[in-house]
PDB file of N, CA, C and O in Angstrom, chain B, residues numbered from 101:
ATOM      1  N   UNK B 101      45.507   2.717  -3.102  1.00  0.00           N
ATOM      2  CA  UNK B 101      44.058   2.750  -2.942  1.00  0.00           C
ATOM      3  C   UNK B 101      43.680   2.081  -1.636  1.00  0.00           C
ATOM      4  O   UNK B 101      44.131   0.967  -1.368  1.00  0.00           O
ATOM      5  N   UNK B 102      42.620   2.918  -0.568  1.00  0.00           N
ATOM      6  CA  UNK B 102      42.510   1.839   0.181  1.00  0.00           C
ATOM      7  C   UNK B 102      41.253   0.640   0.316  1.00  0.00           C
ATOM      8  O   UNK B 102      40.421   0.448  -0.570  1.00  0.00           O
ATOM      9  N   UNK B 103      41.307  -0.046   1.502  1.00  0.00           N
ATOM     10  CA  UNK B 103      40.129  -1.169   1.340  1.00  0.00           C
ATOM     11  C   UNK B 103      38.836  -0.239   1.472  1.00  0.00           C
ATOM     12  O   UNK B 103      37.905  -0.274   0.668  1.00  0.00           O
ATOM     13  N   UNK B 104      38.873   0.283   2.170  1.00  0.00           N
ATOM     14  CA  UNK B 104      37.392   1.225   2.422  1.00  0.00           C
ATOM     15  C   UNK B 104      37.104   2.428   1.276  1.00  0.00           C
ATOM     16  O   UNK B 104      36.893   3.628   1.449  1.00  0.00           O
ATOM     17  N   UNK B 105      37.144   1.995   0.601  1.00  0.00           N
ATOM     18  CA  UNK B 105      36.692   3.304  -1.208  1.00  0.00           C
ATOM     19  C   UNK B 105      35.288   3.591  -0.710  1.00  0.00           C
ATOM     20  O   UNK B 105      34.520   2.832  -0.118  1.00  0.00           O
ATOM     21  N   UNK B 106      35.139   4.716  -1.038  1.00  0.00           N
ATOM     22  CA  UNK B 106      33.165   4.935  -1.080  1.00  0.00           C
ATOM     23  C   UNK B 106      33.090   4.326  -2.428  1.00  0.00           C
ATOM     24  O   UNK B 106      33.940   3.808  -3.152  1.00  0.00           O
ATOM     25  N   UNK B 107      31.187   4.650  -2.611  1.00  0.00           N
ATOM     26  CA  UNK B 107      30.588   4.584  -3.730  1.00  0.00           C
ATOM     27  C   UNK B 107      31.712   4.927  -5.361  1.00  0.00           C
ATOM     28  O   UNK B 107      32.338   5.956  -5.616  1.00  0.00           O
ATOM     29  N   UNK B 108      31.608   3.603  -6.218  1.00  0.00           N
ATOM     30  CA  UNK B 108      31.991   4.714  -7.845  1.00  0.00           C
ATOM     31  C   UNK B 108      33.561   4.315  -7.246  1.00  0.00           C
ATOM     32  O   UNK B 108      34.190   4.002  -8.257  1.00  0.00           O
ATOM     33  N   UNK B 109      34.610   4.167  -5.870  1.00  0.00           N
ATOM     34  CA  UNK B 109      35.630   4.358  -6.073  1.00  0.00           C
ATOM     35  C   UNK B 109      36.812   3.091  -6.274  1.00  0.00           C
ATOM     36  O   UNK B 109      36.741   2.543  -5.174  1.00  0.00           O
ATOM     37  N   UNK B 110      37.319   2.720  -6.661  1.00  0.00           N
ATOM     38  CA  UNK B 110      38.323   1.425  -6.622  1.00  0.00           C
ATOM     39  C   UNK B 110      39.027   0.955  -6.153  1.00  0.00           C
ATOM     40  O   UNK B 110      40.118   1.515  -6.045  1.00  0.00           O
ATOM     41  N   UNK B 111      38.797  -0.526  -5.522  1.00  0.00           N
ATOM     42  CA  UNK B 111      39.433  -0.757  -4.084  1.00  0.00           C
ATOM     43  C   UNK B 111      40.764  -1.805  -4.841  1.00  0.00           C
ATOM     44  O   UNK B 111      40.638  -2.135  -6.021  1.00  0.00           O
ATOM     45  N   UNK B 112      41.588  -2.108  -4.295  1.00  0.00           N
ATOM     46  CA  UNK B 112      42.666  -3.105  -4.672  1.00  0.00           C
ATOM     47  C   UNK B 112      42.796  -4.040  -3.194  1.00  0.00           C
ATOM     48  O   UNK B 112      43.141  -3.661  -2.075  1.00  0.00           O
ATOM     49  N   UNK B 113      42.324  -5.571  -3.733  1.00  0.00           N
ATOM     50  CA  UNK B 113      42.815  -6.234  -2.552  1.00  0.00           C
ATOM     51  C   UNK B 113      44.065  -6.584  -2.368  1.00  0.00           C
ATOM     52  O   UNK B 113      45.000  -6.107  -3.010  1.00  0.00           O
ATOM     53  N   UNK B 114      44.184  -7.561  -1.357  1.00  0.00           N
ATOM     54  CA  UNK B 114      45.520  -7.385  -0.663  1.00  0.00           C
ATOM     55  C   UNK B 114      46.114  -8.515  -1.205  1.00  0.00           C
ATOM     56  O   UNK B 114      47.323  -8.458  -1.428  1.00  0.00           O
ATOM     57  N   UNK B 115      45.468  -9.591  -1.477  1.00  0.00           N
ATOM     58  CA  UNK B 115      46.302 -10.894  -1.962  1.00  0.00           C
ATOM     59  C   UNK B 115      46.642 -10.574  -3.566  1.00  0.00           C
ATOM     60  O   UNK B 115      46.049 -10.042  -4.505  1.00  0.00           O
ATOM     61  N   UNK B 116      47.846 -11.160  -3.354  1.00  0.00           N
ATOM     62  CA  UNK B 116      48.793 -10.626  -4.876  1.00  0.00           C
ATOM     63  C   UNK B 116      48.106 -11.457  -5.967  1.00  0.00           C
ATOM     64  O   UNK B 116      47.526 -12.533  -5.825  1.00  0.00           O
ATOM     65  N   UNK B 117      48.302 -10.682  -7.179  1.00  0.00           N
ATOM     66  CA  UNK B 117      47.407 -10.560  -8.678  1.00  0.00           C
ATOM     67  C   UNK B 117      45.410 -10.047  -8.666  1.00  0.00           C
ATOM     68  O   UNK B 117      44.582  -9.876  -9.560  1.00  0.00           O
ATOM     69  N   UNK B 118      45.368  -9.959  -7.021  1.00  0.00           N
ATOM     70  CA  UNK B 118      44.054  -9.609  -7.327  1.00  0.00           C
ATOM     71  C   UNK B 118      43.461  -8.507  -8.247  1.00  0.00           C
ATOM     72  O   UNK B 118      44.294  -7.663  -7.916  1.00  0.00           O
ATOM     73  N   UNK B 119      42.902  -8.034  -8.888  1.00  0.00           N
ATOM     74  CA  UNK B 119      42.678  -6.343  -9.228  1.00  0.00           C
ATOM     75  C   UNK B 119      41.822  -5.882  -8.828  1.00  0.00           C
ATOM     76  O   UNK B 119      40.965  -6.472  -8.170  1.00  0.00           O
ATOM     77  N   UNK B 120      41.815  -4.210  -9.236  1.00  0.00           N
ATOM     78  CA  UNK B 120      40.912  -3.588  -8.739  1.00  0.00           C
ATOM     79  C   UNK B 120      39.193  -4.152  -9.162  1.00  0.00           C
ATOM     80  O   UNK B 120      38.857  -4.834 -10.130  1.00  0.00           O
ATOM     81  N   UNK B 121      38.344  -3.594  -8.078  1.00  0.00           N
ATOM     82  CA  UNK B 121      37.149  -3.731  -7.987  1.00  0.00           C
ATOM     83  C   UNK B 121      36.603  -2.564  -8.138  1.00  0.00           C
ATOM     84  O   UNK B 121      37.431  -1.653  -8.127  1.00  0.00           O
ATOM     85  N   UNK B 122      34.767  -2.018  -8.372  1.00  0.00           N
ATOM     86  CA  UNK B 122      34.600  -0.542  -7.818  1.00  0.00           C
ATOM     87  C   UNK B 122      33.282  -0.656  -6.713  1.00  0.00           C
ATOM     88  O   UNK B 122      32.281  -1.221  -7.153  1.00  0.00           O
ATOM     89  N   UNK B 123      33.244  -0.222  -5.507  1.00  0.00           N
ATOM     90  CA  UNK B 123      32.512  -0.737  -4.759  1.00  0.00           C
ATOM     91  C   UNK B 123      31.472  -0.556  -5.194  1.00  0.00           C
ATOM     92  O   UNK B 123      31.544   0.098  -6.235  1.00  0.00           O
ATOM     93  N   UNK B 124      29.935  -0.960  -4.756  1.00  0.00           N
ATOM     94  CA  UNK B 124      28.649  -1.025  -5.457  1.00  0.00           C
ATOM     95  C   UNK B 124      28.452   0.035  -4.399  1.00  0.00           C
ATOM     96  O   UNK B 124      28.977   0.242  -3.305  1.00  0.00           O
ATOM     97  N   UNK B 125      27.157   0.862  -5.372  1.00  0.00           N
ATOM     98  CA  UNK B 125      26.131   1.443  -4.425  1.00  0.00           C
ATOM     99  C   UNK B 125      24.781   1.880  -5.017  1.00  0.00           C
ATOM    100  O   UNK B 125      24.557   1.750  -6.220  1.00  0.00           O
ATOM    101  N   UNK B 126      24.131   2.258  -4.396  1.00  0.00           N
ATOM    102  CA  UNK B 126      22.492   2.686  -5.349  1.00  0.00           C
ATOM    103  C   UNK B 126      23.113   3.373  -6.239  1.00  0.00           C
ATOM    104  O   UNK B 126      24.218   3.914  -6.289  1.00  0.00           O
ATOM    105  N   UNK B 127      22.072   3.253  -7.063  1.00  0.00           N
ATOM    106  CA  UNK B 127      22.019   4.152  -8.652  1.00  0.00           C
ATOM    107  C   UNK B 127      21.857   5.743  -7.922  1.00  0.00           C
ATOM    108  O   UNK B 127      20.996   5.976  -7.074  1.00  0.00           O
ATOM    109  N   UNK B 128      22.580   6.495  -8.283  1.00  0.00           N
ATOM    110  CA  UNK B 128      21.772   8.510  -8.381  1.00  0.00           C
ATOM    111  C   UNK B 128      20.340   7.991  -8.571  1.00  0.00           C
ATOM    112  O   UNK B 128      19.936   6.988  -9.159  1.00  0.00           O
ATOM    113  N   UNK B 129      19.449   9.307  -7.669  1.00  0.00           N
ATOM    114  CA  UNK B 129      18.141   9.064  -7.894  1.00  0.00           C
ATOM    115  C   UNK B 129      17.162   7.993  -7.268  1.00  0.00           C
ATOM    116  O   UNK B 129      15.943   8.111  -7.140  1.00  0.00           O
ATOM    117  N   UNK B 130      17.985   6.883  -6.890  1.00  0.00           N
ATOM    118  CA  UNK B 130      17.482   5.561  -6.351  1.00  0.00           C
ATOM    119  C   UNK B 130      16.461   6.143  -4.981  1.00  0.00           C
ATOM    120  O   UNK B 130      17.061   6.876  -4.195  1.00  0.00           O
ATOM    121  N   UNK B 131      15.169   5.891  -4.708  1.00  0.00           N
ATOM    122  CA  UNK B 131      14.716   6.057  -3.827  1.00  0.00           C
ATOM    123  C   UNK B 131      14.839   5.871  -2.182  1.00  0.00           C
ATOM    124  O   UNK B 131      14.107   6.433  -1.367  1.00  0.00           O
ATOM    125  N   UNK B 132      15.741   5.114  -1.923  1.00  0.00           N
ATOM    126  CA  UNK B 132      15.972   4.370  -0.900  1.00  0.00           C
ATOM    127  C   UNK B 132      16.963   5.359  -0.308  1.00  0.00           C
ATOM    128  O   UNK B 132      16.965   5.703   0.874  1.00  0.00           O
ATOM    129  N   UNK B 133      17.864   5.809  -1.309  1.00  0.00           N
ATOM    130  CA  UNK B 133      18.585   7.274  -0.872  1.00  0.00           C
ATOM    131  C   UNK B 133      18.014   8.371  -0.191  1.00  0.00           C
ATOM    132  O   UNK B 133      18.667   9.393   0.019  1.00  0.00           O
ATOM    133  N   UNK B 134      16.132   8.151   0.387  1.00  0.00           N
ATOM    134  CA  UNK B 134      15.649   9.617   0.415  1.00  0.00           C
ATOM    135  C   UNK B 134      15.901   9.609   2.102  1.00  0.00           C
ATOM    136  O   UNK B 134      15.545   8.708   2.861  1.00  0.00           O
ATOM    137  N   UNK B 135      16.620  10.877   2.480  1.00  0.00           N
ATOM    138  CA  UNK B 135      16.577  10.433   4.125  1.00  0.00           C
ATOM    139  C   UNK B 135      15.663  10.371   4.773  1.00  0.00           C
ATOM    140  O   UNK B 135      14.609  11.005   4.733  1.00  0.00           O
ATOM    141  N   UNK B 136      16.097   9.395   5.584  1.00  0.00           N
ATOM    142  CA  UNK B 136      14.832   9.043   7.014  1.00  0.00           C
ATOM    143  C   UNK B 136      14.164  10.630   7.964  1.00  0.00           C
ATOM    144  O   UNK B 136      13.119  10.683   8.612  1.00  0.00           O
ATOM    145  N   UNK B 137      14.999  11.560   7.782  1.00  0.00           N
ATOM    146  CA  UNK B 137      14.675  12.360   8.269  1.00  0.00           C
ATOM    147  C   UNK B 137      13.424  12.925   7.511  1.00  0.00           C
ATOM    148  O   UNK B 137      12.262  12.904   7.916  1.00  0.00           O
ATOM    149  N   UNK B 138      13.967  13.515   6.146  1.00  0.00           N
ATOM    150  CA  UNK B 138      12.758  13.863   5.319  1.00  0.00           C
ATOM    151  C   UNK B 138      12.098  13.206   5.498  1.00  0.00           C
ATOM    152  O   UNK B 138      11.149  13.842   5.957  1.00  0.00           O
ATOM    153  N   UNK B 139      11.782  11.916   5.460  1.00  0.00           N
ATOM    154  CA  UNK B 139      10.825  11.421   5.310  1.00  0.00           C
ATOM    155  C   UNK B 139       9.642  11.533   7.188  1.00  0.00           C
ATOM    156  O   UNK B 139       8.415  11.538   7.288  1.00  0.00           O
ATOM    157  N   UNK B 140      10.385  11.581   7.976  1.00  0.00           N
ATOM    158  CA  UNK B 140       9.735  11.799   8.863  1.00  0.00           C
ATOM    159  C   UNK B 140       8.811  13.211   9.243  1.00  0.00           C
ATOM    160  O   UNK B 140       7.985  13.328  10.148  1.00  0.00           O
ATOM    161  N   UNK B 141       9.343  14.472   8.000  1.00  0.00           N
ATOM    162  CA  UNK B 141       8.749  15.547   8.409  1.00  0.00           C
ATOM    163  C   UNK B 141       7.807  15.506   6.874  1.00  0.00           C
ATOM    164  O   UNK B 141       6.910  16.336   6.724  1.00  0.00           O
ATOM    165  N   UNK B 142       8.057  14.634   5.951  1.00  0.00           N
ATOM    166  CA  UNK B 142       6.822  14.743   5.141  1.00  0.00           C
ATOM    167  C   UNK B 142       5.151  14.256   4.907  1.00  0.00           C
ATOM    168  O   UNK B 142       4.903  13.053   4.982  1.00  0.00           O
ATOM    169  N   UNK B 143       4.111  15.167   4.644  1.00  0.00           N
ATOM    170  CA  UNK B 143       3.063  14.867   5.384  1.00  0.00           C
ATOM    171  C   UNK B 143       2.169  15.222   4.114  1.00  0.00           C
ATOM    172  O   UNK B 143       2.091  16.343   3.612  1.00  0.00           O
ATOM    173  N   UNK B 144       1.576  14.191   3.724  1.00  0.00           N
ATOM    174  CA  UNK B 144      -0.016  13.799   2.612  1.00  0.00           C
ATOM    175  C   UNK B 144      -0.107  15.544   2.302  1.00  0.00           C
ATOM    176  O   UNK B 144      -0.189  16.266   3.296  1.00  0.00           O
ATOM    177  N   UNK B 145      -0.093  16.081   1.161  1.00  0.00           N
ATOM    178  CA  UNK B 145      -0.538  17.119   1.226  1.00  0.00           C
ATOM    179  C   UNK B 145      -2.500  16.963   0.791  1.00  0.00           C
ATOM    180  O   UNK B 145      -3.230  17.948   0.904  1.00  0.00           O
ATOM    181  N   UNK B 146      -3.002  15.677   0.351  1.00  0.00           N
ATOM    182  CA  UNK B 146      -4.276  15.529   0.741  1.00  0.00           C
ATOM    183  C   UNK B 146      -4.964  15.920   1.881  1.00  0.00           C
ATOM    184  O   UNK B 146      -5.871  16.733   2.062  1.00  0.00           O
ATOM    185  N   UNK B 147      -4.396  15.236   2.554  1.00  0.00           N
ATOM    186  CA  UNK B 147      -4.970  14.811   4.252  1.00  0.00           C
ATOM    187  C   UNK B 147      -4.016  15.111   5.421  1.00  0.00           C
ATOM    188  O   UNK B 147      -4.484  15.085   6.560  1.00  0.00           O
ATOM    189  N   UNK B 148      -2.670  15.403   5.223  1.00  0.00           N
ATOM    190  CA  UNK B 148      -1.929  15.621   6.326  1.00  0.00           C
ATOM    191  C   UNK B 148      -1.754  13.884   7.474  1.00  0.00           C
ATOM    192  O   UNK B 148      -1.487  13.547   8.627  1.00  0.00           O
ATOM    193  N   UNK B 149      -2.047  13.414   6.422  1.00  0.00           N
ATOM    194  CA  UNK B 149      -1.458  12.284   7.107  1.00  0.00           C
ATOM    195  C   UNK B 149       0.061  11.917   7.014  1.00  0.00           C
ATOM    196  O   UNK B 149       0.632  12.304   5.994  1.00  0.00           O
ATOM    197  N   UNK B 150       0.937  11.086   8.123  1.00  0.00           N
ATOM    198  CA  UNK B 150       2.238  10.482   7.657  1.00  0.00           C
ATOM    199  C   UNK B 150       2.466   9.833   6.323  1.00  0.00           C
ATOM    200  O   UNK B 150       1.581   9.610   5.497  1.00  0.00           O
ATOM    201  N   UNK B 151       3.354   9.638   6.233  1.00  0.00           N
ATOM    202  CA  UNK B 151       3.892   8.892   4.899  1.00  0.00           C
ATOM    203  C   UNK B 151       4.849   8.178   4.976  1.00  0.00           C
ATOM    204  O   UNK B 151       5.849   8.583   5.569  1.00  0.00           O
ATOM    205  N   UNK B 152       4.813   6.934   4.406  1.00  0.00           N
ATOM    206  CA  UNK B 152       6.082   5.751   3.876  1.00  0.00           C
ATOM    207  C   UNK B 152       6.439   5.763   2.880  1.00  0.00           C
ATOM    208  O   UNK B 152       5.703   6.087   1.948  1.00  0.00           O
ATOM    209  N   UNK B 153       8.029   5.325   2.672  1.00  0.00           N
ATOM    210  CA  UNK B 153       8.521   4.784   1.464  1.00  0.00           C
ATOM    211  C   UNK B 153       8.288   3.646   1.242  1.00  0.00           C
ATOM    212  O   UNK B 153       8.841   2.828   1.977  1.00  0.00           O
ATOM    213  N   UNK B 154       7.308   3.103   0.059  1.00  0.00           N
ATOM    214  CA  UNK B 154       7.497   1.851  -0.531  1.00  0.00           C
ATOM    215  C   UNK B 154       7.706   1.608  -1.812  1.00  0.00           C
ATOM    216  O   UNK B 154       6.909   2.085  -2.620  1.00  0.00           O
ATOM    217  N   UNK B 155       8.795   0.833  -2.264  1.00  0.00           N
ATOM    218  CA  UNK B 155       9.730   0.900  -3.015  1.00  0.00           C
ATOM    219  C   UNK B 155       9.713   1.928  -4.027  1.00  0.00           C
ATOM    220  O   UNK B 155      10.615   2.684  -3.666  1.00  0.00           O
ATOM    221  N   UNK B 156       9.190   2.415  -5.133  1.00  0.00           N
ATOM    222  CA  UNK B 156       9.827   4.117  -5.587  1.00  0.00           C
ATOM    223  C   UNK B 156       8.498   5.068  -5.406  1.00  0.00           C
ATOM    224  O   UNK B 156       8.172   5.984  -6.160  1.00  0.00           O
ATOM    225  N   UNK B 157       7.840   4.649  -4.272  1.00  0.00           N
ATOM    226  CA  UNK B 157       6.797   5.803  -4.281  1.00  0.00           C
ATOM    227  C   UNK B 157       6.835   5.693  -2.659  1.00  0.00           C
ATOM    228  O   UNK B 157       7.326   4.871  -1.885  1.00  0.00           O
ATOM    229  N   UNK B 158       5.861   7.273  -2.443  1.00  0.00           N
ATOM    230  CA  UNK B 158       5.799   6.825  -0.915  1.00  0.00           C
ATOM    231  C   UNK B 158       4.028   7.564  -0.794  1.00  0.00           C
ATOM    232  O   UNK B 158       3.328   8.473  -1.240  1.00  0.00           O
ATOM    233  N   UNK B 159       4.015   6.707  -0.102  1.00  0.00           N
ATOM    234  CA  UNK B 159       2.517   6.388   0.456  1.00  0.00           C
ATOM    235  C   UNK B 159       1.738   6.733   1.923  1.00  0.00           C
ATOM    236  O   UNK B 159       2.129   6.519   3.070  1.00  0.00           O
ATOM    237  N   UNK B 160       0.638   7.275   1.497  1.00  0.00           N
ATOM    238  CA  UNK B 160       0.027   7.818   2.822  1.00  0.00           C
ATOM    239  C   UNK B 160      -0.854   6.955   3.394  1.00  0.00           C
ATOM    240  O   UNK B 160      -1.704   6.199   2.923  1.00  0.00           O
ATOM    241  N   UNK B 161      -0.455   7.233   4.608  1.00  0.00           N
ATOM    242  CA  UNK B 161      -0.972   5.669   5.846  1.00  0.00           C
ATOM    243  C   UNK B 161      -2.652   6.426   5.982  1.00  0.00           C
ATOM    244  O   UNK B 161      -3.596   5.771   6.423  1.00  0.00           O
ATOM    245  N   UNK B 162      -2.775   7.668   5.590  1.00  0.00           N
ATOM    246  CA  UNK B 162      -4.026   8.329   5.848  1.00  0.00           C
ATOM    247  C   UNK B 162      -5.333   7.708   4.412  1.00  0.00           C
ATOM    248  O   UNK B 162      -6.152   6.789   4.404  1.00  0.00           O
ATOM    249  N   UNK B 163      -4.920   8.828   3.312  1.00  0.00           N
ATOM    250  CA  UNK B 163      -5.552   7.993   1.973  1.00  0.00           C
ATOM    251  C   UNK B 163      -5.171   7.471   0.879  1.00  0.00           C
ATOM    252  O   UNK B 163      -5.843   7.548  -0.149  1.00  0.00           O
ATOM    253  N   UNK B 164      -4.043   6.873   0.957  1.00  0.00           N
ATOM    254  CA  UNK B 164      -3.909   5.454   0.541  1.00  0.00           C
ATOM    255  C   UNK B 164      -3.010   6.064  -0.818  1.00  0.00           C
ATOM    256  O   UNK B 164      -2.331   5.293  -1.497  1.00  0.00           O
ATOM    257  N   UNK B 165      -3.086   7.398  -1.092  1.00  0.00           N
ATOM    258  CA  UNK B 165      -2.472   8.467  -2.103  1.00  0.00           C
ATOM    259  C   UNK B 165      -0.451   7.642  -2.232  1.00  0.00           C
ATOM    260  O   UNK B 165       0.452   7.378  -1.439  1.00  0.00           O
ATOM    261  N   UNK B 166      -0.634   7.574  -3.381  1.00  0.00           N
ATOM    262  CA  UNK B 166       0.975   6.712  -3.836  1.00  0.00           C
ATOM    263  C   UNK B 166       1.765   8.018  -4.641  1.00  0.00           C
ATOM    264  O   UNK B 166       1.600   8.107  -5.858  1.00  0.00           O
ATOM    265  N   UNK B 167       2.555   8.943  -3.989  1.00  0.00           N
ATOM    266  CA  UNK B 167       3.613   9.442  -5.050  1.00  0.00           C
ATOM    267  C   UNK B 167       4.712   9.561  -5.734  1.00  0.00           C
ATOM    268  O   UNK B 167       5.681   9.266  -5.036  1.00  0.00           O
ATOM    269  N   UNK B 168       4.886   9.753  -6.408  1.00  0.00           N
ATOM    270  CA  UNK B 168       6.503   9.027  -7.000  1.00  0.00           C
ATOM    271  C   UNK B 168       7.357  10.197  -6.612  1.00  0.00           C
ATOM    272  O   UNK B 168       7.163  11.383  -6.346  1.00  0.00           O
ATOM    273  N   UNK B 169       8.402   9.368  -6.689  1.00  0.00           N
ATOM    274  CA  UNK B 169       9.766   9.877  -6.430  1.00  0.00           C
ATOM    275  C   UNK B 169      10.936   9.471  -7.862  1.00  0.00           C
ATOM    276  O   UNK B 169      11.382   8.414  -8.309  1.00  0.00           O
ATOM    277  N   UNK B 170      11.135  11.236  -8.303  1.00  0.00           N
ATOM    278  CA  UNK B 170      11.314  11.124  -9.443  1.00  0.00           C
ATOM    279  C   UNK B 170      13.396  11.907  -8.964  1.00  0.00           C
ATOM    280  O   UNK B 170      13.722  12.716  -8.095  1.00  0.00           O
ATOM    281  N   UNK B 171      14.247  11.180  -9.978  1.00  0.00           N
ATOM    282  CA  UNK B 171      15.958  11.255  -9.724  1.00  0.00           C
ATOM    283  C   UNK B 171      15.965  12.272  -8.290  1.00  0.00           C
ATOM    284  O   UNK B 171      16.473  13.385  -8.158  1.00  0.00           O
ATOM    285  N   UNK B 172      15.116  11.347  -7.181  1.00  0.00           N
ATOM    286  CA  UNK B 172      15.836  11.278  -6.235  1.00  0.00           C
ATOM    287  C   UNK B 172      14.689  12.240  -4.885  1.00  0.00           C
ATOM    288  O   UNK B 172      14.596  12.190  -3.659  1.00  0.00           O
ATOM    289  N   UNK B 173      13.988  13.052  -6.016  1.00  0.00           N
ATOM    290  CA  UNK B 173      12.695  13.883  -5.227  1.00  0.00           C
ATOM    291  C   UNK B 173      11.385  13.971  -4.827  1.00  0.00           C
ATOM    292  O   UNK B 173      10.530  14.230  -5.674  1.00  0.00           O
ATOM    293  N   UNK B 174      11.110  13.815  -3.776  1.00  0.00           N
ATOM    294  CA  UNK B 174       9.416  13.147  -3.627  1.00  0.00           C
ATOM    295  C   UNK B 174       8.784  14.222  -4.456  1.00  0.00           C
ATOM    296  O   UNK B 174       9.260  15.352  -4.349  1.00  0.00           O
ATOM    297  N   UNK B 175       7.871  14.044  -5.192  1.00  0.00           N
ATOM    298  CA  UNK B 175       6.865  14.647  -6.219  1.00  0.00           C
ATOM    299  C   UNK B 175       5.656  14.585  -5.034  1.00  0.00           C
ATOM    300  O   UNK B 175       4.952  13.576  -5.028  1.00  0.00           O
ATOM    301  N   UNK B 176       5.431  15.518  -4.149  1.00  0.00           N
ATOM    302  CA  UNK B 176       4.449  15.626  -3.269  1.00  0.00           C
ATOM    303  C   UNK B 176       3.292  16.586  -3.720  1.00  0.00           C
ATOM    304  O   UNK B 176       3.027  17.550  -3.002  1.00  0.00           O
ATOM    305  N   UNK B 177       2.337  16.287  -5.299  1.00  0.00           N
ATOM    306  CA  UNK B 177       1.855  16.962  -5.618  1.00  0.00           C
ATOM    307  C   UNK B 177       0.358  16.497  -5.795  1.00  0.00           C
ATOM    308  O   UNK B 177       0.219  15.934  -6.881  1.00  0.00           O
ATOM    309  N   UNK B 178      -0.505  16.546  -5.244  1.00  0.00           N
ATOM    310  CA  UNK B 178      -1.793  15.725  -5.314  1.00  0.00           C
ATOM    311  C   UNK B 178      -2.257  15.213  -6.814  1.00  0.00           C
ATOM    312  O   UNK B 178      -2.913  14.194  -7.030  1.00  0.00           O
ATOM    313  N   UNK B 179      -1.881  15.936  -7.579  1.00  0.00           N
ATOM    314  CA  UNK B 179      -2.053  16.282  -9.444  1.00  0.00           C
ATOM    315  C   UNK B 179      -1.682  14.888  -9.200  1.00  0.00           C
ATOM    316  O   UNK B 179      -2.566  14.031  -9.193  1.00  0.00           O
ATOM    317  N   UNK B 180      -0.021  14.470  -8.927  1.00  0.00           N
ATOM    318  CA  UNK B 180       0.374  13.974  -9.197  1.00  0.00           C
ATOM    319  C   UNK B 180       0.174  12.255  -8.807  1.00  0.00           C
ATOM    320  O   UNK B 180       0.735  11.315  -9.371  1.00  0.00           O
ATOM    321  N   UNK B 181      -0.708  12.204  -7.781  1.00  0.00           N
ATOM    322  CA  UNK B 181      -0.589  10.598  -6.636  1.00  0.00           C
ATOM    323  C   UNK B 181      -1.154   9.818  -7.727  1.00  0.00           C
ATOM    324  O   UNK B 181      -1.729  10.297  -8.705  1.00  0.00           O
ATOM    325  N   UNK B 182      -0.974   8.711  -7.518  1.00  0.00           N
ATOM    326  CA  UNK B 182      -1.866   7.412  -7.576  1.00  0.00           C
ATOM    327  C   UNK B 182      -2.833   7.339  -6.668  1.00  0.00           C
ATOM    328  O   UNK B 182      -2.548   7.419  -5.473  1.00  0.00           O
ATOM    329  N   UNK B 183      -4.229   7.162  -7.129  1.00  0.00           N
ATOM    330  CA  UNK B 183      -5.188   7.167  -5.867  1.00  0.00           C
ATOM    331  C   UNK B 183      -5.217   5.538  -5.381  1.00  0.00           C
ATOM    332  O   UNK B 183      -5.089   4.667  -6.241  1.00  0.00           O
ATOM    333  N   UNK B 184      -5.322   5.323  -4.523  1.00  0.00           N
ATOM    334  CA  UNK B 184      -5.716   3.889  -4.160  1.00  0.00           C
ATOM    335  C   UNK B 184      -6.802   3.159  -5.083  1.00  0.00           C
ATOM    336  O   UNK B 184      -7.863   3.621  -5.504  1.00  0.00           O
ATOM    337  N   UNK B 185      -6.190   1.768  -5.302  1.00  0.00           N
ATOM    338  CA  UNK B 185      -7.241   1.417  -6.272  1.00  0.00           C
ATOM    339  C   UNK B 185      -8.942   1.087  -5.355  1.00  0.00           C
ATOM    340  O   UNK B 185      -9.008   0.519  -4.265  1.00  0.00           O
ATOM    341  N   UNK B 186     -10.143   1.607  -6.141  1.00  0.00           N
ATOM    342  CA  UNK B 186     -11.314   1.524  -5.444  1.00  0.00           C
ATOM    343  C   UNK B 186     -11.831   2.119  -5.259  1.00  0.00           C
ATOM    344  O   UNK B 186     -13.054   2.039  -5.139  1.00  0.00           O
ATOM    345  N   UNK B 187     -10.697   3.627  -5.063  1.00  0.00           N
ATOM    346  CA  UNK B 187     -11.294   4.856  -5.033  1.00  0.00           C
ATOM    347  C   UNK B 187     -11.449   5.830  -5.878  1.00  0.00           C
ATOM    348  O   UNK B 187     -10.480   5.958  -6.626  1.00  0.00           O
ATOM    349  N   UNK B 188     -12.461   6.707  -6.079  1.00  0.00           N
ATOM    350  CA  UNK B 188     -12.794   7.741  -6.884  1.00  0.00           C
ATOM    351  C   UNK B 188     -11.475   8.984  -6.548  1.00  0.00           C
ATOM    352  O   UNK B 188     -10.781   9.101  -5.538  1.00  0.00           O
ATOM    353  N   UNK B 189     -11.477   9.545  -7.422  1.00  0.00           N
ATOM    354  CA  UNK B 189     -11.010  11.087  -7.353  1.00  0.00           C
ATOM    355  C   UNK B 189     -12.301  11.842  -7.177  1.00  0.00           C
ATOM    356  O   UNK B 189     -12.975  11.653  -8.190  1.00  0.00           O
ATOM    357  N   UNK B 190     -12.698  12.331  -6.636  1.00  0.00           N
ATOM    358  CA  UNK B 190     -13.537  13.860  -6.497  1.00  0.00           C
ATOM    359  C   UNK B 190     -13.166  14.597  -7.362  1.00  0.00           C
ATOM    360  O   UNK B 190     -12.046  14.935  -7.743  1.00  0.00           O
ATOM    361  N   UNK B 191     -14.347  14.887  -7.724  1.00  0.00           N
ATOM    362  CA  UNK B 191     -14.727  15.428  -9.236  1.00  0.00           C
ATOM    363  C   UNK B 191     -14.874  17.148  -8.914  1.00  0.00           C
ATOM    364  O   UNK B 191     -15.839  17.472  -8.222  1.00  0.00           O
ATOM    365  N   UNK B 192     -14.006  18.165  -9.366  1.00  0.00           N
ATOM    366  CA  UNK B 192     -13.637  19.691  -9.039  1.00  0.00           C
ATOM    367  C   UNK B 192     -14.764  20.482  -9.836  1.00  0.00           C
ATOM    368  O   UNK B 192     -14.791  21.712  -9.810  1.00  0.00           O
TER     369      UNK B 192
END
């Protein structure tokens, strides 16, 4: 086995009687997994504003709209945001 295992795989150190370990990594689904790239081309479908990840939702720097990110996929569905607290939803 070697020292460098990915995620899930089992490393054996080198000093004698040590045993195996399994290296850590995010959970499947974990938000932090979502790439930087996506995230740079995804845009408020409210307002077309940018968006951040903060911690399992990501959030528009435009209206304040929070959506979750559900095993691993931004849920970019207005149905779906958290509105900022303070603010109304507009009434259809």
């Amino acid at each position: 086995m070697s020292a460098e295992a990915g995620c899930g795989e089992a490393t054996r150190d080198s000093a004698p009687g040590a045993g195996a370990r399994v290296a850590s990594c995010p959970a499947p689904g974990d938000p932090s997994l979502l790439d930087k790239d996506l995230l740079d081309i995804l845009a408020c479908p409210a307002c077309r504003a940018d968006v951040r990840l903060e911690g399992d939702r990501i959030v528009c720097a435009g209206c304040g709209r929070r959506y979750p990110v559900r095993d691993g996929i931004p849920i970019m569905l207005v149905e779906e945001a958290e509105t900022p607290a303070g603010s109304a939803e507009p009434k259809r």
